[in-house]
KOLDO-718833 format. One record per residue (C-alpha): residue in one letter; residue number from 1; z, x, y. Coordinates in steps of 0.2 Angstrom, whole numbers, plus 5000, padded with zeros to 4 digits. Layout:
REM KOLDO-718833
@resn->A | resi->NUM | w->Z | u->X | v->Y
...
REM end
This chain:
REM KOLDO-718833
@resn->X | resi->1 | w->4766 | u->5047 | v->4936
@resn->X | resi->2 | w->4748 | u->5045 | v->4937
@resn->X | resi->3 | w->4737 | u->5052 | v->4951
@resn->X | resi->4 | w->4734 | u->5044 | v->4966
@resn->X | resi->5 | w->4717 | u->5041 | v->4971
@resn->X | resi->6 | w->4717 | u->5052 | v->4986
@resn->X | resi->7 | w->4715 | u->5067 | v->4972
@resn->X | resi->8 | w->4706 | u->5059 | v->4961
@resn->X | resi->9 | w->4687 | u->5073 | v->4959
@resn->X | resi->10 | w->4672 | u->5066 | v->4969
@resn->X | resi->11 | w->4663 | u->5053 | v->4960
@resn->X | resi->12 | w->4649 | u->5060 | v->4946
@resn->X | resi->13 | w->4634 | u->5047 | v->4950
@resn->X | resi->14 | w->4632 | u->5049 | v->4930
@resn->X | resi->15 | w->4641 | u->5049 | v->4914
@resn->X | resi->16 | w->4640 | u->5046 | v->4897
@resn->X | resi->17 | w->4654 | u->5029 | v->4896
@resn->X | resi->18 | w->4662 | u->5021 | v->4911
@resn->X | resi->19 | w->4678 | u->5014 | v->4905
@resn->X | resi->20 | w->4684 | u->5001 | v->4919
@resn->X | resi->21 | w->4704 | u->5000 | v->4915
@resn->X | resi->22 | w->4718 | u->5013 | v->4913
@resn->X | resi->23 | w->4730 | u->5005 | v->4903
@resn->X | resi->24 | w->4731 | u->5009 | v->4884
@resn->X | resi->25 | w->4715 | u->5002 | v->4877
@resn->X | resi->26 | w->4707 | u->5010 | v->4890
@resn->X | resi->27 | w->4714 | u->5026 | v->4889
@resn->X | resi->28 | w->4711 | u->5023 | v->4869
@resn->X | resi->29 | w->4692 | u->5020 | v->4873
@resn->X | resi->30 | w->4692 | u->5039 | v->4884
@resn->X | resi->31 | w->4699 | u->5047 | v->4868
@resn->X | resi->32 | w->4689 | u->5042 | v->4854
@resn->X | resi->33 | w->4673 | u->5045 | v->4868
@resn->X | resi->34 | w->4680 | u->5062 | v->4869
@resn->X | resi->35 | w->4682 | u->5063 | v->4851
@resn->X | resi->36 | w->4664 | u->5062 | v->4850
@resn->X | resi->37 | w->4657 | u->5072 | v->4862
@resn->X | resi->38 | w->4654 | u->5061 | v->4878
@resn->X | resi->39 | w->4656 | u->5064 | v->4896
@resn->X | resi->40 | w->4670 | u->5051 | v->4899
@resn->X | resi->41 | w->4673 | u->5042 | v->4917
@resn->X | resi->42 | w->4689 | u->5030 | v->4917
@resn->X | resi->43 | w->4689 | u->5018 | v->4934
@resn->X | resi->44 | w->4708 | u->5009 | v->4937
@resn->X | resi->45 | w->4708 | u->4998 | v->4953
@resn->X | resi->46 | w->4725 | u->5003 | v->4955
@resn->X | resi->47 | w->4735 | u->5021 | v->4959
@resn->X | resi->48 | w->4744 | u->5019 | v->4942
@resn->X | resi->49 | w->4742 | u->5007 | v->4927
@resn->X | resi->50 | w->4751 | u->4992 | v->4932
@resn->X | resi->51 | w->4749 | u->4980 | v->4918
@resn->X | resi->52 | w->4753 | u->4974 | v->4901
@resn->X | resi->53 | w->4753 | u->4992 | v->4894
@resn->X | resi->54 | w->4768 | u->5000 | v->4904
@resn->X | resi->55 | w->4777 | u->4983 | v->4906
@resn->X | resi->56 | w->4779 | u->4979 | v->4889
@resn->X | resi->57 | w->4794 | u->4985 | v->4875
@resn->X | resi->58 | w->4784 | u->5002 | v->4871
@resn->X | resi->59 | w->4784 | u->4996 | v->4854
@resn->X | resi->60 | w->4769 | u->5000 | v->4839
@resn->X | resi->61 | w->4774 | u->4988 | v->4826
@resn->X | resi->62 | w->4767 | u->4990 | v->4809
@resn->X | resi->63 | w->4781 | u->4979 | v->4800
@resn->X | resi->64 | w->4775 | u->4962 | v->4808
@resn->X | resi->65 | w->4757 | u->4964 | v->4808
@resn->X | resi->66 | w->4749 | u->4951 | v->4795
@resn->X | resi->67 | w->4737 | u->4958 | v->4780
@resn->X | resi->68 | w->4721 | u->4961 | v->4785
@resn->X | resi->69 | w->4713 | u->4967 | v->4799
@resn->X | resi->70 | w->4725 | u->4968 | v->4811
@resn->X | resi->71 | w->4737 | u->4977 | v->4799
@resn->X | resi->72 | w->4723 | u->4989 | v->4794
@resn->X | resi->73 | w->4722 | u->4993 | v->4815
@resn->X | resi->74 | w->4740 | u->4996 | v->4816
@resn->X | resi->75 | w->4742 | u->5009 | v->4803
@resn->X | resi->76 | w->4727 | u->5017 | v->4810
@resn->X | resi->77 | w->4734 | u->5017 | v->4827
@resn->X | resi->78 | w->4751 | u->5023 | v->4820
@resn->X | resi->79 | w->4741 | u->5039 | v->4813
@resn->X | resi->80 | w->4733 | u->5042 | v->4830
@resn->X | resi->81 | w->4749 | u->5039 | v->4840
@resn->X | resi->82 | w->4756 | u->5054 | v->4831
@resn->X | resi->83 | w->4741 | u->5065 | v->4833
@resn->X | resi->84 | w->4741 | u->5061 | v->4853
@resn->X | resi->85 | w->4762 | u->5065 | v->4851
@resn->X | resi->86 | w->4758 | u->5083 | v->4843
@resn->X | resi->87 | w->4743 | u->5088 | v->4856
@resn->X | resi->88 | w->4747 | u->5078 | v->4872
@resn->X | resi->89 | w->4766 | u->5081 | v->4872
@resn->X | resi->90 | w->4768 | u->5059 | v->4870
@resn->X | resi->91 | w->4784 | u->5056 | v->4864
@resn->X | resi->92 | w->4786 | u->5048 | v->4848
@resn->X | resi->93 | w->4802 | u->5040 | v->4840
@resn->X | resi->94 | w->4797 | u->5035 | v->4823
@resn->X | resi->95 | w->4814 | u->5028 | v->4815
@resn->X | resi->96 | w->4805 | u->5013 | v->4813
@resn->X | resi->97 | w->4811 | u->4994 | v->4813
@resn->X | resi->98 | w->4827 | u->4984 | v->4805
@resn->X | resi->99 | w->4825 | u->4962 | v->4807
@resn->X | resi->100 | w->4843 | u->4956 | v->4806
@resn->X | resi->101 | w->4844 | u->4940 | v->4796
@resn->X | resi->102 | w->4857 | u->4932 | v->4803
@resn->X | resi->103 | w->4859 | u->4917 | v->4791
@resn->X | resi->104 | w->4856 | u->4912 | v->4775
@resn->X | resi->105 | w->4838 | u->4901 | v->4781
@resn->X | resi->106 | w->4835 | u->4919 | v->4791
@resn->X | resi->107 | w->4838 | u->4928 | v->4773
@resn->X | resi->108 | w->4827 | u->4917 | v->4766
@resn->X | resi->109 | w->4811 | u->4921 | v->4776
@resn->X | resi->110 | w->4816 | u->4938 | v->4772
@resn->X | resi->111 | w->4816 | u->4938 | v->4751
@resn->X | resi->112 | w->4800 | u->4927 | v->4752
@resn->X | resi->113 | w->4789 | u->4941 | v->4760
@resn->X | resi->114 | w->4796 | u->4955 | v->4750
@resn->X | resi->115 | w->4794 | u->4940 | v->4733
@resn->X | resi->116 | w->4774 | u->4937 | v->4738
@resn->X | resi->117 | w->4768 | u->4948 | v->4753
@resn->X | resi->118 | w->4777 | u->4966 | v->4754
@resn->X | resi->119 | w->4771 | u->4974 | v->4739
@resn->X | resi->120 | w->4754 | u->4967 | v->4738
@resn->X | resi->121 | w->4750 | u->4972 | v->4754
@resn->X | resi->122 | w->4759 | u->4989 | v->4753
@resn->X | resi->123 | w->4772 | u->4986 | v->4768
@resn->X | resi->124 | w->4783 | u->4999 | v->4767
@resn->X | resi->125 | w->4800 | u->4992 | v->4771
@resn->X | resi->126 | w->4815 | u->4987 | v->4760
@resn->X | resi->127 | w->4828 | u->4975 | v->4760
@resn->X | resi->128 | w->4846 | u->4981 | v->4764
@resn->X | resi->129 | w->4862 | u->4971 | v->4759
@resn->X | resi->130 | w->4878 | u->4977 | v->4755
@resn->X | resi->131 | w->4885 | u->4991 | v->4757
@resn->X | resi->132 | w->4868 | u->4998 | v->4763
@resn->X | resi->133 | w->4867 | u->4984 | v->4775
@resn->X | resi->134 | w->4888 | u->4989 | v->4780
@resn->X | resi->135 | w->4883 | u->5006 | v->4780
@resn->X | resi->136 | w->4871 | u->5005 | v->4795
@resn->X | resi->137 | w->4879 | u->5011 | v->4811
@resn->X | resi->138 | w->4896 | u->5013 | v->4804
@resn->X | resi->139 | w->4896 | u->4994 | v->4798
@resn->X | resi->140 | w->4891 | u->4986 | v->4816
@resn->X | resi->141 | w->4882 | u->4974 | v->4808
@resn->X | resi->142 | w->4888 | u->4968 | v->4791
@resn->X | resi->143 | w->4891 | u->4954 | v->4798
@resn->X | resi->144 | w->4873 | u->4951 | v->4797
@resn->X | resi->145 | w->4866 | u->4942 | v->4779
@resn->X | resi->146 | w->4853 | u->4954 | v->4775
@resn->X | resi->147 | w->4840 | u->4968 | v->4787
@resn->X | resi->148 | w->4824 | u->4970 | v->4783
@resn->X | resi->149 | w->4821 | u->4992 | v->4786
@resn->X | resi->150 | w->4801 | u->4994 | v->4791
@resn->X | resi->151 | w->4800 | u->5010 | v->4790
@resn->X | resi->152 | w->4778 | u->5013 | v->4798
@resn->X | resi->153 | w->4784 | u->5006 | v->4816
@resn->X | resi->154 | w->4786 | u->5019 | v->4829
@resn->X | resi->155 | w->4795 | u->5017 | v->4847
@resn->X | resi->156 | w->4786 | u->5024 | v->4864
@resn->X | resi->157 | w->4792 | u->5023 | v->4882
@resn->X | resi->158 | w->4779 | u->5013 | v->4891
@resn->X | resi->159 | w->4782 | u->5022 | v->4908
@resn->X | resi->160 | w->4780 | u->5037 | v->4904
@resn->X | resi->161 | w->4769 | u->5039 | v->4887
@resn->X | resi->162 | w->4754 | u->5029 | v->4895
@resn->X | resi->163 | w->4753 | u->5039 | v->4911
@resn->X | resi->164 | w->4756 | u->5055 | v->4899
@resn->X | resi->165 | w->4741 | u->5053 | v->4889
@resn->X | resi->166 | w->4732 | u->5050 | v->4904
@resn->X | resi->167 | w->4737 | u->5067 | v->4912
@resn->X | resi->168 | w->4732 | u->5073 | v->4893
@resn->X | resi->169 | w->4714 | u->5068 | v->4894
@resn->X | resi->170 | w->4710 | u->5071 | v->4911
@resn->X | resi->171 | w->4715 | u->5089 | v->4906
@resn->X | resi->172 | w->4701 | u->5087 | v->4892
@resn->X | resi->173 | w->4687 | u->5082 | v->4904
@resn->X | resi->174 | w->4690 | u->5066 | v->4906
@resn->X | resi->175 | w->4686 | u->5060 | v->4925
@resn->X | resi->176 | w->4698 | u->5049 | v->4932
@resn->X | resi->177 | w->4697 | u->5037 | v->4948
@resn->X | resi->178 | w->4711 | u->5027 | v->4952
@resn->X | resi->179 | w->4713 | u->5015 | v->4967
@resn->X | resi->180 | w->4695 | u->5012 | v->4963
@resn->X | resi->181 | w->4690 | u->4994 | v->4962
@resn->X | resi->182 | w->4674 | u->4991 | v->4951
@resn->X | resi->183 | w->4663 | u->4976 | v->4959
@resn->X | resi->184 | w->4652 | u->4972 | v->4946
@resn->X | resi->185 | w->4643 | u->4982 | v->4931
@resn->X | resi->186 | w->4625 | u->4978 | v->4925
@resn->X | resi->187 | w->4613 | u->4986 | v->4913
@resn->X | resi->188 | w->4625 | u->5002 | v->4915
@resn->X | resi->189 | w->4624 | u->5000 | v->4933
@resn->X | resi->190 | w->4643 | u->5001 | v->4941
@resn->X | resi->191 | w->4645 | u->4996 | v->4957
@resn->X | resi->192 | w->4662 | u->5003 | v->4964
@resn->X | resi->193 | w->4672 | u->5007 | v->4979
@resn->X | resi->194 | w->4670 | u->5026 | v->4975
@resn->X | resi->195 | w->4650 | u->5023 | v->4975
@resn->X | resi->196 | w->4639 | u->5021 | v->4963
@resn->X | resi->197 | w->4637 | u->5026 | v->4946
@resn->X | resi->198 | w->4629 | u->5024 | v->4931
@resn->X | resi->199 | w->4633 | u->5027 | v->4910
@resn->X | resi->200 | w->4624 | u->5026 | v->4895
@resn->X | resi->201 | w->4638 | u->5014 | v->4889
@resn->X | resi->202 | w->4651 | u->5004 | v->4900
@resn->X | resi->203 | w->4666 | u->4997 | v->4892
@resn->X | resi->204 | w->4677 | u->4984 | v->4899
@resn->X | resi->205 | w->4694 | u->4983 | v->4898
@resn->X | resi->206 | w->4702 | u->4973 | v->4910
@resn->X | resi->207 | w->4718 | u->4966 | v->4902
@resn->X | resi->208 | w->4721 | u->4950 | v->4910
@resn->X | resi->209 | w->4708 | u->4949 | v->4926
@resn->X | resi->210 | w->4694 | u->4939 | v->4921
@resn->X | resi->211 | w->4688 | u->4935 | v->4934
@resn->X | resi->212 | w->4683 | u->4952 | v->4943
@resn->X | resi->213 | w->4670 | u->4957 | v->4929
@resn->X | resi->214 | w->4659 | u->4948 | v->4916
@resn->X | resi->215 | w->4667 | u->4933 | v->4922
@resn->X | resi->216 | w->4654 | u->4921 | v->4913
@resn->X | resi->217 | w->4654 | u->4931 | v->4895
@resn->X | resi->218 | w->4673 | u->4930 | v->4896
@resn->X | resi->219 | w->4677 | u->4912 | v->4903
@resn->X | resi->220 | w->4669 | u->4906 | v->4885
@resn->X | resi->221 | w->4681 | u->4915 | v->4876
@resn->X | resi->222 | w->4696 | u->4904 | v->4885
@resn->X | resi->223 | w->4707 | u->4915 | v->4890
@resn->X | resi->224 | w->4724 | u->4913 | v->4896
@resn->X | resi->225 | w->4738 | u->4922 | v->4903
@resn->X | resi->226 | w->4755 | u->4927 | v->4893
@resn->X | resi->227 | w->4770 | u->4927 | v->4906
@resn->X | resi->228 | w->4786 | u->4936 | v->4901
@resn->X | resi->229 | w->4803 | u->4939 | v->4908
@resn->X | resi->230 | w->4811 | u->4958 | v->4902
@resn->X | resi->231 | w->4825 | u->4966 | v->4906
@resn->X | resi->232 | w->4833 | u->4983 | v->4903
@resn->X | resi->233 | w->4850 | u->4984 | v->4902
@resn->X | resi->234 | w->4866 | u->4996 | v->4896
@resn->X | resi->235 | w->4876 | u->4994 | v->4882
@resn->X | resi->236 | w->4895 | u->4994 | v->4889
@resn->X | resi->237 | w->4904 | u->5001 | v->4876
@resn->X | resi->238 | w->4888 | u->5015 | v->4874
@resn->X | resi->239 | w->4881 | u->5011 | v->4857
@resn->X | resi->240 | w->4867 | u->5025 | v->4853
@resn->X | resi->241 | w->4854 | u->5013 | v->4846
@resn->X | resi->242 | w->4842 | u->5022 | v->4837
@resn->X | resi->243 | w->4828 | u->5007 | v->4828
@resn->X | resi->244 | w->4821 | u->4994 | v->4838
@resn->X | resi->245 | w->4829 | u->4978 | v->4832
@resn->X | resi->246 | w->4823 | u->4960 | v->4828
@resn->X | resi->247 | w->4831 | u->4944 | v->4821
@resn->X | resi->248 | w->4827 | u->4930 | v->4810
@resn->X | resi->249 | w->4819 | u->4922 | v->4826
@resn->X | resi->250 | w->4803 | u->4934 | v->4826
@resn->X | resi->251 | w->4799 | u->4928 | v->4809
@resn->X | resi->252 | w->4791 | u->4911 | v->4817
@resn->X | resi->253 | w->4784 | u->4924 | v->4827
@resn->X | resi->254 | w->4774 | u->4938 | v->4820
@resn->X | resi->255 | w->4760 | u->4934 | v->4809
@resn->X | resi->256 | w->4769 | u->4946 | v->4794
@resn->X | resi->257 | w->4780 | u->4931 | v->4791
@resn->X | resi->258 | w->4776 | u->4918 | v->4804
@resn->X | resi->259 | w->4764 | u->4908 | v->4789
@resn->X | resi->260 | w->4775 | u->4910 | v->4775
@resn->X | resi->261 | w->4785 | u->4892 | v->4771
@resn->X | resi->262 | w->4802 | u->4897 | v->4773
@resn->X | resi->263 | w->4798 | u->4903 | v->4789
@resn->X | resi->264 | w->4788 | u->4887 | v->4795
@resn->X | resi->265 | w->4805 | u->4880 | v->4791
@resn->X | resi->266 | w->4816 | u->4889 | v->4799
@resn->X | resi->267 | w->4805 | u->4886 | v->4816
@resn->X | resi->268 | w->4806 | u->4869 | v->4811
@resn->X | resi->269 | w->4825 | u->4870 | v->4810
@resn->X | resi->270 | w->4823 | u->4880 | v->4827
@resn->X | resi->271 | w->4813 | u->4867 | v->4837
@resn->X | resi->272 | w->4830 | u->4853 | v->4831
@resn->X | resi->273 | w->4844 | u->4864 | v->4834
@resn->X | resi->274 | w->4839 | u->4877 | v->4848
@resn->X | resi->275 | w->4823 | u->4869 | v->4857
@resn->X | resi->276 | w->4826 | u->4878 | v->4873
@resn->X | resi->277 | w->4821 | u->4894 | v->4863
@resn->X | resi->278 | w->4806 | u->4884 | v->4858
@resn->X | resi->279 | w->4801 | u->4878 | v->4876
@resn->X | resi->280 | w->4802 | u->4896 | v->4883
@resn->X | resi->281 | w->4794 | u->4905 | v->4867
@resn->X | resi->282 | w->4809 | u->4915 | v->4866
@resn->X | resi->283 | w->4813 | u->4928 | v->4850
@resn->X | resi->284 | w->4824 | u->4943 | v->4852
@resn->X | resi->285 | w->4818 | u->4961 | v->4853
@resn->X | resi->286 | w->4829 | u->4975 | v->4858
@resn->X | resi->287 | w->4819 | u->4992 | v->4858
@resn->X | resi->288 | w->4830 | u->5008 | v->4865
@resn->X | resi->289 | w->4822 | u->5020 | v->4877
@resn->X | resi->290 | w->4825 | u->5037 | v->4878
@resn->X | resi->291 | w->4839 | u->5038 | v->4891
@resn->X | resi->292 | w->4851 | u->5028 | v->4882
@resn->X | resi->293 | w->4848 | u->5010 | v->4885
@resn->X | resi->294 | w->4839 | u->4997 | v->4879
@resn->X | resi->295 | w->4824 | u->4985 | v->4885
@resn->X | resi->296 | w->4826 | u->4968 | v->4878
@resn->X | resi->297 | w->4818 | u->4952 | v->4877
@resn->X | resi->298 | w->4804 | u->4941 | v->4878
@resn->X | resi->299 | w->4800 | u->4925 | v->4882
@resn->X | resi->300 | w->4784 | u->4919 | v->4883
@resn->X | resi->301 | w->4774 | u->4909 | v->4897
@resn->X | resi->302 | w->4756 | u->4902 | v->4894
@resn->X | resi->303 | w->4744 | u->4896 | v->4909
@resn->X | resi->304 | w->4729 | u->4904 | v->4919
@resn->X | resi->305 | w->4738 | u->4913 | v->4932
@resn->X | resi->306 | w->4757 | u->4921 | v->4930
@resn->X | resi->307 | w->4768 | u->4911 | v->4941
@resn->X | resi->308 | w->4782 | u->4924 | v->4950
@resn->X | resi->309 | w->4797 | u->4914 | v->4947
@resn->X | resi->310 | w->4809 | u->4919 | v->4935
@resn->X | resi->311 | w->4820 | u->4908 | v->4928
@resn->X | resi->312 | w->4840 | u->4916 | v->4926
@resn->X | resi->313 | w->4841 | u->4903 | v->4912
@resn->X | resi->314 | w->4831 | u->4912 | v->4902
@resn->X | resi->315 | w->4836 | u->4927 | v->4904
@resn->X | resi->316 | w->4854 | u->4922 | v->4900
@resn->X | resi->317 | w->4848 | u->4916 | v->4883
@resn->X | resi->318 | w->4839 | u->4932 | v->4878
@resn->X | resi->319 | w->4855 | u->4942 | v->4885
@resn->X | resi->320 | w->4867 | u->4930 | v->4873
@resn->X | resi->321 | w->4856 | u->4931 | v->4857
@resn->X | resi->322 | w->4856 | u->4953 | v->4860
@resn->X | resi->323 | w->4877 | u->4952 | v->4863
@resn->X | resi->324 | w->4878 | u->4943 | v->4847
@resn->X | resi->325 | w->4866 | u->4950 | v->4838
@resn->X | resi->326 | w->4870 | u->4969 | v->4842
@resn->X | resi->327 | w->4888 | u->4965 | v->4846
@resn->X | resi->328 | w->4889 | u->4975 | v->4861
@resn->X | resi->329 | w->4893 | u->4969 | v->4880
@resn->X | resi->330 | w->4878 | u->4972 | v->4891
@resn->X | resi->331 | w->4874 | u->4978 | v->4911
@resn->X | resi->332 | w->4858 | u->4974 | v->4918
@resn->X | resi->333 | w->4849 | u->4989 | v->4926
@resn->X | resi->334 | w->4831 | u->4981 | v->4928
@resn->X | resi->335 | w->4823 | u->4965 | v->4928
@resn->X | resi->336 | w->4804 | u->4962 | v->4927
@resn->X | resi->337 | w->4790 | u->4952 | v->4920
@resn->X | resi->338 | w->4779 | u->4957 | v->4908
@resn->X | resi->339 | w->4761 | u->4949 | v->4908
@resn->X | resi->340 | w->4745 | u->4951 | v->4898
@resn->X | resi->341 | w->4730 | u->4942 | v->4891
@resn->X | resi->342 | w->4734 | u->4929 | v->4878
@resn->X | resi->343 | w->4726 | u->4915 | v->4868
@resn->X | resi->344 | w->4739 | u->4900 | v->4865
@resn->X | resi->345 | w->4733 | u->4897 | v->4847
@resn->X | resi->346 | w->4730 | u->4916 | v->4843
@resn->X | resi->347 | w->4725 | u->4911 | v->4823
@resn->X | resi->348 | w->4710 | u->4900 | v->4828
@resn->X | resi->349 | w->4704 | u->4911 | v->4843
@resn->X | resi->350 | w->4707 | u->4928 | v->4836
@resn->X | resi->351 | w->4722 | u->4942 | v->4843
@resn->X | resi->352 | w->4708 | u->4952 | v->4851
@resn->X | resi->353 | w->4689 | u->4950 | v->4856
@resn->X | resi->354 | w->4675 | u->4964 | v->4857
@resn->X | resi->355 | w->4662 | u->4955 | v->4867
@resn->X | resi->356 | w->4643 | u->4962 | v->4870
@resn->X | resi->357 | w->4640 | u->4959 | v->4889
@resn->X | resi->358 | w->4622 | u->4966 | v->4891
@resn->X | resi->359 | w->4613 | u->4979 | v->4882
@resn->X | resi->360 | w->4625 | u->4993 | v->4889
@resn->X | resi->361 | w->4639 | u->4983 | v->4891
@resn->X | resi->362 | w->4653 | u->4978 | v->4881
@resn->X | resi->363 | w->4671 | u->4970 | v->4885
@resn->X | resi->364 | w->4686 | u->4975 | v->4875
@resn->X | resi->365 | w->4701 | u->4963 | v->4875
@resn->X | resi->366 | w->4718 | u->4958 | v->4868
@resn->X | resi->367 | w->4725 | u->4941 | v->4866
@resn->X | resi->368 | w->4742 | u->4944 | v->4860
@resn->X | resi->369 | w->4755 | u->4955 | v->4866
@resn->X | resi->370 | w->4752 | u->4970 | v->4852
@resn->X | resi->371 | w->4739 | u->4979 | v->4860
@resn->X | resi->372 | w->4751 | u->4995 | v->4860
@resn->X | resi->373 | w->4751 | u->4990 | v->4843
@resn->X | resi->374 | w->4732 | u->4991 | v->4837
@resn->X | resi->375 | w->4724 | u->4996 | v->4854
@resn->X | resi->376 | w->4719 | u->5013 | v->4847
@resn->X | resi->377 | w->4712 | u->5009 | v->4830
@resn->X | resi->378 | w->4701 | u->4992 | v->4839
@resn->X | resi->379 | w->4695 | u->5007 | v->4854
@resn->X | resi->380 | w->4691 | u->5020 | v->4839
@resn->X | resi->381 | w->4682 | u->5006 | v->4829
@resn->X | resi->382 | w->4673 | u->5000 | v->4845
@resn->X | resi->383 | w->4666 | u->5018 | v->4850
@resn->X | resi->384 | w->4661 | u->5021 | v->4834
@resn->X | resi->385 | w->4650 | u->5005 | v->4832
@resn->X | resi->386 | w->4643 | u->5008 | v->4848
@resn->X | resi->387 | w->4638 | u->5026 | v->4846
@resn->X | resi->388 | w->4633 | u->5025 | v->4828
@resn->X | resi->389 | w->4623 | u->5006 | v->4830
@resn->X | resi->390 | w->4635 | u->4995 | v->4818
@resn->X | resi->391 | w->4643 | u->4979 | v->4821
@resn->X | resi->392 | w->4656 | u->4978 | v->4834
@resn->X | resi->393 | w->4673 | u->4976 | v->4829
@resn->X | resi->394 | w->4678 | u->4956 | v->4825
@resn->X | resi->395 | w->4693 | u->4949 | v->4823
@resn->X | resi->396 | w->4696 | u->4938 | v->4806
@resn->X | resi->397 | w->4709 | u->4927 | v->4798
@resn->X | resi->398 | w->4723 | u->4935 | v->4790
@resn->X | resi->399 | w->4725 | u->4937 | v->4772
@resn->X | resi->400 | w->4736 | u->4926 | v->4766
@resn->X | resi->401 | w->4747 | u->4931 | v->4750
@resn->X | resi->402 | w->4740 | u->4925 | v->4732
@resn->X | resi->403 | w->4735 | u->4932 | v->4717
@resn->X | resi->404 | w->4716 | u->4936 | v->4724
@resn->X | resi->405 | w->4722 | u->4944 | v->4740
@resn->X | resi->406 | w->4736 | u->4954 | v->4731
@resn->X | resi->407 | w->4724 | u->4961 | v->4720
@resn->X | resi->408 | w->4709 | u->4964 | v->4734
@resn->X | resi->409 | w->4722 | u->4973 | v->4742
@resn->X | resi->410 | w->4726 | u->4985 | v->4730
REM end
């Protein structure tokens, strides 16, 4: 667990970067700062990160990433997750990923992005069927059509990896104050509940609050907030899951697949046949921790503020699409709801947004729910632009497949 504010060190009036925000983008921000030298303060209004970075499946996903940017951002986060693992004592699983295709329209999707997408964007993942499909966990699911095996995407337990790499850089030299409310920042100016203070750079990452800081900078950007509904539960009969698994379903999902037309119909056959799963944004994503069960969801809930209510409908879904997808009986341990900062229509807003505030000032922040996934690689990029006086990091379209990206690509 983090530290409580009550022994947090006596507020410096001065430092190099404020970071406001202790979740992983803002602990991301501290270690690239750190990597370059600066005297690094990181503000978190509350005792321990609460938010989006430890309720979330723990899950860097490479595999699902579309070509381009954000896939660029996820390998480089992958190689710094790993770095972090071998000096801050994080732990890693890297086993990777295996998406189930349940059906032959599920297969489809499947052979169409290893046909026009896989190779010329250099995913490293391959298609099992078979008897290396039956040979997966002594044949549990050869029922299954076909798996699609990523083999970049690496597994981390929320709870504890975040407040780990925190512990981990305040024993670098980082300053942290939790329970510390920041009021308002200006000019490099920060006006907080600890006092004042004041940095050559302040970087804002605020997850889904936009109201507290920069509110005007960030209303433009229309924000909204992404509601989920997660559960951890027990296998009964005590399968030892090693991968994190997906279905068919996250391939109307995830931009790897999401634009590719076998999947555009298969969410189309989605919407006819199974429209509650469209209503509440559901796919299926089981991802193991390391005590033996599982965390599995999502669903997903767009508005401007997260309304408490939970629905047991929805849970009950995503409970009946993991039995029958992993073929196990299941007990609940844990219920919660996930939340982060979102944009409804992510491919005509962007997955994430570096916005310059004032001359000293700049606000980092994701729209989707992969900022485990790319969080690192966006915070190295952001310092580096700041310190060094290039452009900020920006988010841009996807490369879609076709002879000319193939080849840019390679």
């Amino acid at each position: 667990m983090m530290v409580p504010s009550d022994t947090s060190p006596r507020l410096d009036g001065e430092t190099d970067v404020a970071i406001v925000g202790a979740g992983i983008l803002g602990l991301a921000h501290a270690a690239a700062a750190l990597r370059r030298g600066l005297r690094v303060t990181v503000f978190e209004r509350s005792d321990i990160a609460v938010g989006a970075s430890i309720r979330n499946f723990g899950q860097m996903l490479v595999t699902g990433q579309p070509p381009g940017i954000m896939l660029d951002l996820a390998r480089e986060s992958r190689a710094l997750y790993l770095g972090w693992a071998e000096r801050a004592g994080l732990s890693v699983r890297a086993n990777g990923c295996l998406l189930f295709a349940r059906d032959a329209q599920e297969e489809a999707v499947l052979e169409e992005f290893m046909d026009t997408r896989a190779a010329a964007f250099g995913y490293r993942v391959r298609l099992l069927r078979g008897a290396a499909l039956s040979g997966l966990y002594d044949g549990r699911f050869a029922r299954h059509h076909a798996a699609l095996q990523g083999t970049e995407d690496l597994q981390l337990y929320s709870r504890e990896a975040v407040p780990a790499l925190a512990r981990w850089l305040a024993g670098q030299g980082v300053r942290f104050h939790f329970g510390t409310l920041v009021r308002h920042v200006e000019d490099g100016r920060l006006d907080t509940t600890a006092g004042p203070c004041r940095a050559q750079h302040v970087i804002v990452c605020s997850g889904h609050d936009y109201q507290t800081l920069c509110a005007d900078q960030l209303r433009a950007l229309q924000p909204q907030v992404c509601r989920l509904q997660m559960l951890r539960v027990a296998p009964l009969d005590g399968f030892a899951l090693e991968h994190v698994v997906l279905t068919g379903l996250s391939c109307t999902h995830y931009g790897a697949f999401s634009d590719l037309t076998s999947a555009r119909a298969l969410a189309t056959r989605i919407a006819q046949q199974r429209p509650e799963l469209e209503r509440h944004g559901i796919h299926l994503l089981v991802s193991p921790t390391p005590y033996g069960d599982w965390i599995v969801g999502d669903s997903h809930d767009y508005g401007q503020d997260a309304r408490p209510f939970n629905a047991e409908s929805v849970d009950t879904l995503m409970l009946d699409l993991a039995r029958e997808a992993l073929g196990s009986g299941l007990r609940v341990i844990e219920r919660w709801q996930g939340v982060y900062g979102a944009k409804r229509r992510v491919p005509e807003g962007g997955a994430f947004s570096v916005t310059r505030v004032d001359a000293r000032t700049t606000a980092a922040l994701m729209h989707s729910g992969i900022g485990m996934s790319v969080g690192p690689a966006l915070a190295r990029r952001h310092v580096d632009a700041l310190l060094d006086g290039s452009a900020l990091p920006a988010w841009t379209p996807p490369a879609r497949p076709g002879l000319h990206q193939a080849a840019t690509a390679a």
